[in-house]
N, CA and C atoms as an extended XYZ file, in Angstrom:
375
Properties=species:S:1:pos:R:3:atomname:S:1:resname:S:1:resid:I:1 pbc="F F F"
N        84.028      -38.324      -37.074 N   UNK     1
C        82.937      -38.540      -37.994 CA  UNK     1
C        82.122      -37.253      -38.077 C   UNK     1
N        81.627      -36.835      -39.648 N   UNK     2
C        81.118      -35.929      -39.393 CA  UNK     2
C        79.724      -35.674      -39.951 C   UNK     2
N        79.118      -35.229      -38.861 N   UNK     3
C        77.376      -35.167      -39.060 CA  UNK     3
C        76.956      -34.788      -40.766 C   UNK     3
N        76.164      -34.887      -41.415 N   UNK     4
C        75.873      -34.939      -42.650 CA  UNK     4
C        75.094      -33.731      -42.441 C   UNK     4
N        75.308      -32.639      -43.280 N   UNK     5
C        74.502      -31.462      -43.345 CA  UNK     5
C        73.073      -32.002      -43.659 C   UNK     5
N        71.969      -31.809      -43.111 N   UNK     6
C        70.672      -32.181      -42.934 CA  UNK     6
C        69.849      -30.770      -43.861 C   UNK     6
N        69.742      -31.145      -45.334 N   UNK     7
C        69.095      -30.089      -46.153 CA  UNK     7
C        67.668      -30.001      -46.002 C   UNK     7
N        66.505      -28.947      -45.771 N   UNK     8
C        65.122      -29.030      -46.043 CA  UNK     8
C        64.765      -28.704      -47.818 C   UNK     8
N        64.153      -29.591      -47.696 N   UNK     9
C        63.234      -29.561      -49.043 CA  UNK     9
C        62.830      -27.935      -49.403 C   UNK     9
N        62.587      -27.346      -50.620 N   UNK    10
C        62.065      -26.336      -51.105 CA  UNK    10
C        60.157      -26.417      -50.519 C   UNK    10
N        59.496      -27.462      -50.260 N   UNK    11
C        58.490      -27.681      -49.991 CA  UNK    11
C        58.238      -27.224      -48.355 C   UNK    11
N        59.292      -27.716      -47.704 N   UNK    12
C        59.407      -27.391      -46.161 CA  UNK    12
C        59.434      -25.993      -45.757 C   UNK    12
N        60.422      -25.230      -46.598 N   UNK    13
C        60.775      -23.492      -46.606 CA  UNK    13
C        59.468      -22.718      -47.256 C   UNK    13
N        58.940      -23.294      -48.054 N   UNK    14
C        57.962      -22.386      -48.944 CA  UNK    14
C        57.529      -21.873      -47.861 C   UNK    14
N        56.985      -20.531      -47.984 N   UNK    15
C        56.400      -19.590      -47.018 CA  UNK    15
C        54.645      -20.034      -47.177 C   UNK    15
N        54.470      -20.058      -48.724 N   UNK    16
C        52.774      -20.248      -49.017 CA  UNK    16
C        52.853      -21.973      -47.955 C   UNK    16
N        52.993      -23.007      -48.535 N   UNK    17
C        53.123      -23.604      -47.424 CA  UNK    17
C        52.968      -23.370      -45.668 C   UNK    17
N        54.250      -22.872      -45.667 N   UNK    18
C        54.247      -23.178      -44.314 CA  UNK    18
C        53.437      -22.047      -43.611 C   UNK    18
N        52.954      -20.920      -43.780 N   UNK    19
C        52.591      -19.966      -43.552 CA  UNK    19
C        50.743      -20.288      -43.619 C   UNK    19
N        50.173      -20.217      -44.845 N   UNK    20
C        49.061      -20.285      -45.227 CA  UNK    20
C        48.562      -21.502      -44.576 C   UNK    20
N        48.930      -22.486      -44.423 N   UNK    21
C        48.611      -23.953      -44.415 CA  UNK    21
C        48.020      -23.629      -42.634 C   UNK    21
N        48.607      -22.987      -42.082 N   UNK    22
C        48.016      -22.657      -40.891 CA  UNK    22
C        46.899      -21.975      -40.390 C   UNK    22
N        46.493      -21.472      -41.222 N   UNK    23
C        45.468      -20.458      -41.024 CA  UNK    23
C        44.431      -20.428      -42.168 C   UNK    23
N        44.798      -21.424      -43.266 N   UNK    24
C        43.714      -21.907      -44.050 CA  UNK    24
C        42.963      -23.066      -44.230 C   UNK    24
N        42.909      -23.517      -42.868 N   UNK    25
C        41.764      -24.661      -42.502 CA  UNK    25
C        40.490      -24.127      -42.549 C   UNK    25
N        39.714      -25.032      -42.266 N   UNK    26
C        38.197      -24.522      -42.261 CA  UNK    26
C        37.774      -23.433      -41.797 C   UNK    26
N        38.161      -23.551      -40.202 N   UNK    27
C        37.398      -22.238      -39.738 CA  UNK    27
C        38.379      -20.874      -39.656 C   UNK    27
N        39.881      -21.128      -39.835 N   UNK    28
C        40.379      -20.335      -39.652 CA  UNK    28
C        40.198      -18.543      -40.243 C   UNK    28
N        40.168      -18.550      -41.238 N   UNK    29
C        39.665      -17.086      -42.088 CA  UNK    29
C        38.131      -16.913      -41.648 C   UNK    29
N        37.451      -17.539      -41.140 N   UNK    30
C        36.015      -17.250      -40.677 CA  UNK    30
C        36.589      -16.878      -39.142 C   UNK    30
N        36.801      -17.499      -38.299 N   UNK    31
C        37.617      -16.488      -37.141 CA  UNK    31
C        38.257      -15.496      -36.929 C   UNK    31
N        38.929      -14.835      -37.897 N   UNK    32
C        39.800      -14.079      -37.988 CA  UNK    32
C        38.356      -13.066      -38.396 C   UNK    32
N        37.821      -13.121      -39.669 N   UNK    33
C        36.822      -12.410      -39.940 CA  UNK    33
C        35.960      -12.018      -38.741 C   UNK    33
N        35.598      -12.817      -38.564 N   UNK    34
C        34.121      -12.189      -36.629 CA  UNK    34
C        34.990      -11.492      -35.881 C   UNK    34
N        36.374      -12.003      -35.390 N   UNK    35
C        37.441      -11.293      -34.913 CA  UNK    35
C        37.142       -9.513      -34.820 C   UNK    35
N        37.410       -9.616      -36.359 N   UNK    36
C        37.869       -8.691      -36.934 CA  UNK    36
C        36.458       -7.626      -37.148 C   UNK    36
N        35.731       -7.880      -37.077 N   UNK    37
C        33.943       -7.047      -36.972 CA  UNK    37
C        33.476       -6.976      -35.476 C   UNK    37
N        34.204       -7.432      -34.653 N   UNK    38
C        33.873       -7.483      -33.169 CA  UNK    38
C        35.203       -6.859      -32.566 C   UNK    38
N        35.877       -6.166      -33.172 N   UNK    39
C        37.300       -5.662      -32.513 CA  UNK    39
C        37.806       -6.646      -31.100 C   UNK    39
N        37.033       -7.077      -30.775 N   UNK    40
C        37.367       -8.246      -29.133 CA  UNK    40
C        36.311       -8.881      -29.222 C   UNK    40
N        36.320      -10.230      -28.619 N   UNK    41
C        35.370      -10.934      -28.619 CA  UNK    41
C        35.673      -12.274      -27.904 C   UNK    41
N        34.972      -12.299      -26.714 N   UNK    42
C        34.935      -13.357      -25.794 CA  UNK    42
C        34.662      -14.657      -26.314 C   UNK    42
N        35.356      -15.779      -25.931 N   UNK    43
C        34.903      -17.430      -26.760 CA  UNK    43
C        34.092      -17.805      -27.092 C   UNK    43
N        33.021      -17.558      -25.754 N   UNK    44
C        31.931      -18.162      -25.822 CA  UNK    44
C        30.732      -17.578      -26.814 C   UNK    44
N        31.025      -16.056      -26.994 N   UNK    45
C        30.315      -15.578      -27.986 CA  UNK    45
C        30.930      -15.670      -29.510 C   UNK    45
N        31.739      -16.169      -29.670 N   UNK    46
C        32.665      -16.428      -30.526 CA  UNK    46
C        32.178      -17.746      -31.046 C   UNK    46
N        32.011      -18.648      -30.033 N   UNK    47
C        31.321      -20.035      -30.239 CA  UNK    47
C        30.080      -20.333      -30.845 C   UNK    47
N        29.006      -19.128      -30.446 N   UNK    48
C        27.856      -19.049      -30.599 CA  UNK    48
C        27.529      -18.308      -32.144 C   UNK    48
N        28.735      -17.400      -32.584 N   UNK    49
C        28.374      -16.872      -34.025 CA  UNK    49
C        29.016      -17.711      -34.991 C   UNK    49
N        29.669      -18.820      -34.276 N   UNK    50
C        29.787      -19.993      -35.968 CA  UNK    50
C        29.177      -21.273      -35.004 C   UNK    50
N        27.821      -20.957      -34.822 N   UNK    51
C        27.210      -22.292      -34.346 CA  UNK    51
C        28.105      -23.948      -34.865 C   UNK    51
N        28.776      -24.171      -35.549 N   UNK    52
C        29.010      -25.806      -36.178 CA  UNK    52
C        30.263      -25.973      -35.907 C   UNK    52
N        31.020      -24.737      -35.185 N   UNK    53
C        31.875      -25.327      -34.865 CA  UNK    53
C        32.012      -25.914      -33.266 C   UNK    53
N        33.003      -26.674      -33.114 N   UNK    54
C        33.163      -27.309      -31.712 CA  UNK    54
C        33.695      -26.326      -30.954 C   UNK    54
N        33.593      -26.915      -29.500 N   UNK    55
C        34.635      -25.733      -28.321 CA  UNK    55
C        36.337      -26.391      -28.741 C   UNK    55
N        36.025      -27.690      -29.231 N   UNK    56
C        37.521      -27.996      -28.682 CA  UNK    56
C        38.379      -27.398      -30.427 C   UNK    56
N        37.338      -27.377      -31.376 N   UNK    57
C        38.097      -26.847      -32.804 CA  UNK    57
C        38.205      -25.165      -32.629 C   UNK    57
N        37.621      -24.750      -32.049 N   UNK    58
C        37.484      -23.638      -31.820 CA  UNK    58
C        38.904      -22.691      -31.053 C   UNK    58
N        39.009      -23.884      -29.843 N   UNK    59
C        40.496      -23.761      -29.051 CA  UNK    59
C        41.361      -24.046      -29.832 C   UNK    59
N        41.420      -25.264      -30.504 N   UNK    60
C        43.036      -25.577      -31.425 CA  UNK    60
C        43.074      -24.677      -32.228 C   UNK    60
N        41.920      -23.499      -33.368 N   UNK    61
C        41.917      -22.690      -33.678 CA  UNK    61
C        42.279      -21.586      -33.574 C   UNK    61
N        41.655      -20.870      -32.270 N   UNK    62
C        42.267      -19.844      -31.635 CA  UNK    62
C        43.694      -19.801      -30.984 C   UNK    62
N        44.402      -21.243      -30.959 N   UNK    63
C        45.624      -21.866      -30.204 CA  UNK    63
C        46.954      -21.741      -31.447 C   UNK    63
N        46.202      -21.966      -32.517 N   UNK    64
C        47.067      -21.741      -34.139 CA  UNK    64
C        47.503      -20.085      -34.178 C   UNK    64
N        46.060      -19.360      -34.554 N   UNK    65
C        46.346      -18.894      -34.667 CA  UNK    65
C        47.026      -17.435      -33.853 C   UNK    65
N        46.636      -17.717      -32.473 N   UNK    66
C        48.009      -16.908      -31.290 CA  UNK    66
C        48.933      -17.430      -31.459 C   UNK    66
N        49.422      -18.373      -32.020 N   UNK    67
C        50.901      -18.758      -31.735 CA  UNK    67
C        51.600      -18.269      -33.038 C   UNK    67
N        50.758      -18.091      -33.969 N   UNK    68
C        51.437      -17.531      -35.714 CA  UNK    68
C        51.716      -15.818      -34.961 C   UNK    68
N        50.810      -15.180      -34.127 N   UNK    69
C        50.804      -13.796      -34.132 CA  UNK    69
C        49.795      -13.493      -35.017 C   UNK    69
N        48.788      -13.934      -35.270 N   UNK    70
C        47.354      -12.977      -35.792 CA  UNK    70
C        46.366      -12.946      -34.981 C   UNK    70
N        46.451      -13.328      -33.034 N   UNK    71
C        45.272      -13.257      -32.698 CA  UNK    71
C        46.376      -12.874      -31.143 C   UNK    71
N        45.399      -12.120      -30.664 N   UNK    72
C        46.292      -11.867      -28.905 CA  UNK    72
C        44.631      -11.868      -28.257 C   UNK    72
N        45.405      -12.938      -26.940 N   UNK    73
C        44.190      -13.239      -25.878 CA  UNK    73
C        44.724      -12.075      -24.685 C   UNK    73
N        43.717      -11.708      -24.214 N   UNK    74
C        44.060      -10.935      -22.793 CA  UNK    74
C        43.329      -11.814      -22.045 C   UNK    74
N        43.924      -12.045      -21.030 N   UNK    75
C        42.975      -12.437      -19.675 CA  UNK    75
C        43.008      -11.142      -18.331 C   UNK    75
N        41.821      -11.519      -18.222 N   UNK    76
C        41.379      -10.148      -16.987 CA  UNK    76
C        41.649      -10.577      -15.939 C   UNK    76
N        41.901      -10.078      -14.617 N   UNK    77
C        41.741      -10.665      -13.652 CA  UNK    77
C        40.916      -10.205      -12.623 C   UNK    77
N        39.605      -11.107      -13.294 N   UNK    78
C        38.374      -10.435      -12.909 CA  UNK    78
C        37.961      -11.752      -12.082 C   UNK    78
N        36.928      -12.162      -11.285 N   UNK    79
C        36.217      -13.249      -10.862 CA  UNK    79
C        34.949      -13.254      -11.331 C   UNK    79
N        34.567      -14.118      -12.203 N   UNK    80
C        35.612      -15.276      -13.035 CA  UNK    80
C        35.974      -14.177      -13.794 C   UNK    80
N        36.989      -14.981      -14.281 N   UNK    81
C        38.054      -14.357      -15.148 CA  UNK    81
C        37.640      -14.263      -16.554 C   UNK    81
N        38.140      -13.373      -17.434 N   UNK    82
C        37.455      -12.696      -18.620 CA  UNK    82
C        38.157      -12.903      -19.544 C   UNK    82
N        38.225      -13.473      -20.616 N   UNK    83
C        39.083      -13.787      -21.716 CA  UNK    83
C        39.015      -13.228      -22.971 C   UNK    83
N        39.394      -12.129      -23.537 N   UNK    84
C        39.143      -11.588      -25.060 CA  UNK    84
C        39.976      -12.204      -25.925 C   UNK    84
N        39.503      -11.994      -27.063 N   UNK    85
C        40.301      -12.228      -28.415 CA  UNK    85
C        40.619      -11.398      -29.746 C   UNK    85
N        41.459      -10.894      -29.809 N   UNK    86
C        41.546       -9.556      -30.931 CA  UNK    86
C        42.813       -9.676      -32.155 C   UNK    86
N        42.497       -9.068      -32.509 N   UNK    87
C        43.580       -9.227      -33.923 CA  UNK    87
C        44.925       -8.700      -33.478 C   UNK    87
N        46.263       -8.577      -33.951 N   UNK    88
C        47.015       -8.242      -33.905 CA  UNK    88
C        47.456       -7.273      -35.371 C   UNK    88
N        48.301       -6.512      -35.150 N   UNK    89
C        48.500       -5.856      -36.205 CA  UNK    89
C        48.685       -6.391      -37.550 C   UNK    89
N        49.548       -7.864      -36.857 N   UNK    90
C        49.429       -8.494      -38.555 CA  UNK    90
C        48.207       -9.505      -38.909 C   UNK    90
N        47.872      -10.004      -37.674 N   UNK    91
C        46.270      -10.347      -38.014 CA  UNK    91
C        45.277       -9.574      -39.283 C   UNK    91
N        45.598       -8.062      -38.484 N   UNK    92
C        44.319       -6.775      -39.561 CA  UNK    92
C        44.749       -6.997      -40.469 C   UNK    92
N        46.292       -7.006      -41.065 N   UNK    93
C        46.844       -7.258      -42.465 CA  UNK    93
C        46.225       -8.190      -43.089 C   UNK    93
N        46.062       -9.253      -42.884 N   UNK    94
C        45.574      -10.139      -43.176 CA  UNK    94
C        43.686      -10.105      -43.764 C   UNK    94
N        43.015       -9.393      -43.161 N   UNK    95
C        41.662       -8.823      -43.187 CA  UNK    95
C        41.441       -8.688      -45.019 C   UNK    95
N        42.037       -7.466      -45.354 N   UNK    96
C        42.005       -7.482      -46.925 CA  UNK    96
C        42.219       -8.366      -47.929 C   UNK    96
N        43.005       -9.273      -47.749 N   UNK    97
C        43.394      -10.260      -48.421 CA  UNK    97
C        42.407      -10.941      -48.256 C   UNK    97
N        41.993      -11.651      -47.208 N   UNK    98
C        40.555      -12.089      -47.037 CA  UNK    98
C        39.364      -11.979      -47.730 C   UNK    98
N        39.280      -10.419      -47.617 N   UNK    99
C        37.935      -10.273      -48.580 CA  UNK    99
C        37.982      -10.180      -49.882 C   UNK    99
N        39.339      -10.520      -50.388 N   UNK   100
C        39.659      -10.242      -51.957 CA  UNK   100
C        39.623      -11.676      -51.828 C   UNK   100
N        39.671      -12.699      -52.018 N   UNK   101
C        39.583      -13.987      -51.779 CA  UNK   101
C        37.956      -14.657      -51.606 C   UNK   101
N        37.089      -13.442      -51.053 N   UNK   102
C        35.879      -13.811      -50.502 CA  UNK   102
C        35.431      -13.146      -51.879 C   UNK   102
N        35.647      -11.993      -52.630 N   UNK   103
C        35.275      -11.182      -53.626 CA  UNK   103
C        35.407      -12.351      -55.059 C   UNK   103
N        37.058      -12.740      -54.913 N   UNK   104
C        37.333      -13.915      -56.336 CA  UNK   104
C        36.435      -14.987      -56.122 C   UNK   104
N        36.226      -15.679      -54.602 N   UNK   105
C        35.579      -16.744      -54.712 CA  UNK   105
C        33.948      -16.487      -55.017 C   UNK   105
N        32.985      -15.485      -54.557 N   UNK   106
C        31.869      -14.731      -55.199 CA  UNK   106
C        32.047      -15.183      -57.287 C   UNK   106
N        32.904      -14.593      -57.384 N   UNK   107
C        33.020      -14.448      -58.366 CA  UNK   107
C        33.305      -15.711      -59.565 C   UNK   107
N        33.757      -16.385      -58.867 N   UNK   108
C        34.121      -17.368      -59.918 CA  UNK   108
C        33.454      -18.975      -59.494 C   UNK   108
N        32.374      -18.911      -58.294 N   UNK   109
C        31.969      -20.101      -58.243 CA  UNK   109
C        31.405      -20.951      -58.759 C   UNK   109
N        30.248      -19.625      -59.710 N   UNK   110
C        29.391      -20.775      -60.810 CA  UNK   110
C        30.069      -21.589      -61.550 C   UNK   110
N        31.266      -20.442      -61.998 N   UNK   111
C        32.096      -21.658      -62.860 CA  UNK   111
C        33.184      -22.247      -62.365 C   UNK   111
N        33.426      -22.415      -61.310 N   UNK   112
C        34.174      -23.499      -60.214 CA  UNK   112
C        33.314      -25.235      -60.070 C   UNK   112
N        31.703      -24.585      -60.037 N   UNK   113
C        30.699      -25.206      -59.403 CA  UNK   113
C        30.486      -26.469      -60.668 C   UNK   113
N        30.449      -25.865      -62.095 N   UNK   114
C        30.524      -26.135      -63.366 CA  UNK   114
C        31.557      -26.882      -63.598 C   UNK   114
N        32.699      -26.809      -63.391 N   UNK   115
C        34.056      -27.330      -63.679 CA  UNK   115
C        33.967      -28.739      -62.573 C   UNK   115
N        33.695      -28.908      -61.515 N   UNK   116
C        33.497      -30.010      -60.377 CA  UNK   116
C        32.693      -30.759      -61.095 C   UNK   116
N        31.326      -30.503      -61.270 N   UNK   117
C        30.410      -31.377      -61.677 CA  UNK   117
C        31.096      -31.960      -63.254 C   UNK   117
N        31.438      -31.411      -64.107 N   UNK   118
C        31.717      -31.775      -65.445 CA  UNK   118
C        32.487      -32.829      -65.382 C   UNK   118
N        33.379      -32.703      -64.077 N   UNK   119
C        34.511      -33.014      -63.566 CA  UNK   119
C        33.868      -34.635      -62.976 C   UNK   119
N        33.355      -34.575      -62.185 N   UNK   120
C        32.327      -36.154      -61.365 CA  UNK   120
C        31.708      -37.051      -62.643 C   UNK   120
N        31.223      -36.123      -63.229 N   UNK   121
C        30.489      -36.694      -64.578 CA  UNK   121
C        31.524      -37.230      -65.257 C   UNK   121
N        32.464      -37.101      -65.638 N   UNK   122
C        33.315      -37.810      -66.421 CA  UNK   122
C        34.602      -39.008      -65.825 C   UNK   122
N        34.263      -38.862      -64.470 N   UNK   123
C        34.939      -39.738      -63.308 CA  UNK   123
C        33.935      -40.837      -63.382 C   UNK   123
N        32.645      -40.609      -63.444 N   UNK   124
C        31.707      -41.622      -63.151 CA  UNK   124
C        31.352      -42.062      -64.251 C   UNK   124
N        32.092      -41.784      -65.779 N   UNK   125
C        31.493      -42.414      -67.426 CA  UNK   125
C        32.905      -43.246      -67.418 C   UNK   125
């Protein structure tokens, strides 16, 4: 008997998918950003410059994105022990794209902001 070739969907392979979808949650591009203006940066101060987020979103965060390769932890072996967080080379890649994204979204919110509401208003007639 023979096993049935097991095909993935075009949805499963997409790179924007599978790629983006990881690192474009809430806080993710705001981490990468402080990251990235603090060349290293310990958790706890890390914690403290996006006050709203949690310790534990913060970890599954920083846990995403070391495991994609845009963030490398060092641990020291200091008492207590010292934990940084820094970009990786393809992390920095990532940096520009960012702010062109932060530049379009500047740019086009009023009328994003415009298009939603027009948008509720005619959901709710």
């Amino acid at each position: 008997m023979t096993a049935k070739k097991e095909e993935k969907s075009i949805i499963e392979i997409c790179p924007i998918r599978n790629v983006v979808a990881r690192f474009g949650n809430k806080w993710a591009l705001l981490v990468i950003l402080i990251i990235d203006e603090n060349r290293s940066i310990r958790f706890n101060r890390l914690g403290k410059l996006i006050p709203d987020i949690s310790a534990k979103v913060l970890a599954d965060t920083l846990r995403i994105l070391e495991a994609d390769g845009l963030v490398e932890r060092t641990v020291y072996p200091e008492v207590p022990v010292r934990v940084e967080y820094a970009l990786t080379e393809t992390g920095k890649s990532l940096v520009p794209i960012i702010h062109s994204l932060t530049e379009w979204a500047k740019s086009h919110m009023k009328s994003i902001l415009a298009h939603r509401e027009n948008a509720e208003r005619a959901a709710c007639s």
